[in-house]
C-alpha positions in Angstrom: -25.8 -32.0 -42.5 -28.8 -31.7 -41.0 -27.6 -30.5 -37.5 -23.9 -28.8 -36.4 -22.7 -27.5 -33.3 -19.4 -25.7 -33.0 -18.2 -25.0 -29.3 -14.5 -24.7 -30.3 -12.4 -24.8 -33.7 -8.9 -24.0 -32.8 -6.2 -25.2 -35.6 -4.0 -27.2 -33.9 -5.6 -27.2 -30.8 -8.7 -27.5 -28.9 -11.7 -28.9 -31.0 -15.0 -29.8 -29.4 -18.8 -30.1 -32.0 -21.1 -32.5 -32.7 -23.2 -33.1 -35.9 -25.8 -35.3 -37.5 -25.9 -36.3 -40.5 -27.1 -39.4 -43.0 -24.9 -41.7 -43.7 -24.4 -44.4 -46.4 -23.6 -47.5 -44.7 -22.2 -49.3 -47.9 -18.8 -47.3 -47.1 -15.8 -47.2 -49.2 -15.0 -51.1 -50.4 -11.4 -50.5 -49.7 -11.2 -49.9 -46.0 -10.6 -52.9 -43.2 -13.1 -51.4 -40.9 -16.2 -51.6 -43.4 -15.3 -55.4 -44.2 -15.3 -56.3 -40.5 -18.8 -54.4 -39.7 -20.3 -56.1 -42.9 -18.9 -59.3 -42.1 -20.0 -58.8 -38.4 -23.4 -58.2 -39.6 -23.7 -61.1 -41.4 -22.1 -63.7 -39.6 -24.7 -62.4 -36.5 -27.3 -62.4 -39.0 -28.4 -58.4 -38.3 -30.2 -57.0 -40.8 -29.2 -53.4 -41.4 -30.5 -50.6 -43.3 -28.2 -48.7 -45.9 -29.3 -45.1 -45.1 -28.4 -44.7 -41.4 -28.4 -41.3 -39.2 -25.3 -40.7 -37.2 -24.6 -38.7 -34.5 -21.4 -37.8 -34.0 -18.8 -36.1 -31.6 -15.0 -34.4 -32.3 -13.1 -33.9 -29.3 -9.6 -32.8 -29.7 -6.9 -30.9 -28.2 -3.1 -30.7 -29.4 -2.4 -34.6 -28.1 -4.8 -36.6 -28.8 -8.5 -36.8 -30.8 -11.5 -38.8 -31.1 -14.1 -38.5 -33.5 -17.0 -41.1 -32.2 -20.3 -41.7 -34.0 -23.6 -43.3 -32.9 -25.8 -44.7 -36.0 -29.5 -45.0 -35.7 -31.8 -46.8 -38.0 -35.1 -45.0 -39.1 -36.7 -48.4 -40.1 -36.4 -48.8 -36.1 -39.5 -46.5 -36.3 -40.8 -47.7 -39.7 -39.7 -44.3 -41.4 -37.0 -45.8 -43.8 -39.9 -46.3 -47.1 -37.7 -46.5 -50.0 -34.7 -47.7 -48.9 -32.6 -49.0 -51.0 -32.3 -52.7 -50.2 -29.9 -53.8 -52.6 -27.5 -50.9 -51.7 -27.5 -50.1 -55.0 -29.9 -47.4 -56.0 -29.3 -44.3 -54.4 -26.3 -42.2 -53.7 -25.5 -40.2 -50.4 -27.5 -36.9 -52.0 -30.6 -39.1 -53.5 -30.7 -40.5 -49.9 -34.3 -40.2 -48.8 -32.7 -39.0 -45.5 -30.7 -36.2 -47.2 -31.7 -32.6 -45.5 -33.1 -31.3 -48.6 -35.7 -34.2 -48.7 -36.1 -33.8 -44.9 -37.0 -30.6 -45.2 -41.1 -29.8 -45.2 -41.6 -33.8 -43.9 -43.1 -33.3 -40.4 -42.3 -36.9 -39.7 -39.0 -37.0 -40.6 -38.3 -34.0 -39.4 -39.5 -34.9 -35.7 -37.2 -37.7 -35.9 -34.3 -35.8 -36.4 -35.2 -33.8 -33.6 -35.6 -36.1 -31.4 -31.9 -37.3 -32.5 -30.7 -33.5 -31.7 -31.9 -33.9 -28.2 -30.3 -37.0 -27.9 -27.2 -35.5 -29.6 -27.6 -32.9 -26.7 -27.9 -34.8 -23.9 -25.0 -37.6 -25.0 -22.1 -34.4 -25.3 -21.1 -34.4 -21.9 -21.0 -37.6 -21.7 -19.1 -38.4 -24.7 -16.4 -35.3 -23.3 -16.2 -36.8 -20.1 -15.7 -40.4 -21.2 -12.8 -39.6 -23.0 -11.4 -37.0 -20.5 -11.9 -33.6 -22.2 
């Protein structure tokens, strides 16, 4: 992961952290969801990078839980060179977004933390639109 905030772990109880991390968008072939993004995609003609950055939010208590994620696309900011546009190439940790090849790139560093503020910023909101 390249970022993780913990403000409260209980088992069975209250649960609250954020994280971002890359993703793979090409998703295990198996489950409903990924077929209906891919096919949304396609049928709307969107064009969308495989290697994705995701912020994301767990909120939790012993009811009820939502884990909600937010992608961003570094080719947004022309920053995705060497993506793998067949979806075929590289794996989750030959990413070129995985945190060890982040790591000593200025660039690509600044973009992440620029997603961290974001991240920041978006936790109350996320807690308060779902009521915790």
């Amino acid at each position: 992961m390249h970022y993780l905030k913990v403000f409260e772990n209980s088992r069975l109880g209250n649960q609250d952290c954020w994280w971002i991390n890359h993703r793979r968008m090409d998703g295990a072939r198996n489950l409903e969801h990924w077929d209906e993004a891919r096919k949304y995609l396609s049928d709307n003609q969107i064009q969308a990078p495989i290697d994705m950055i995701a912020v994301s939010y767990r909120l939790a208590n012993m009811n009820d839980y939502v884990t909600a994620s937010y992608y961003f696309s570094p080719n947004k900011n022309g920053l995705l060179e060497g993506n793998d546009v067949h979806w075929t190439t590289h794996t989750w940790s030959t990413s070129v977004w995985h945190p060890d090849k982040v790591r000593g790139n200025k660039i690509k560093t600044n973009y992440i933390n620029g997603l961290i503020s974001w991240g920041k910023q978006w936790h109350e909101k996320v807690k308060a639109s779902v009521g915790m």
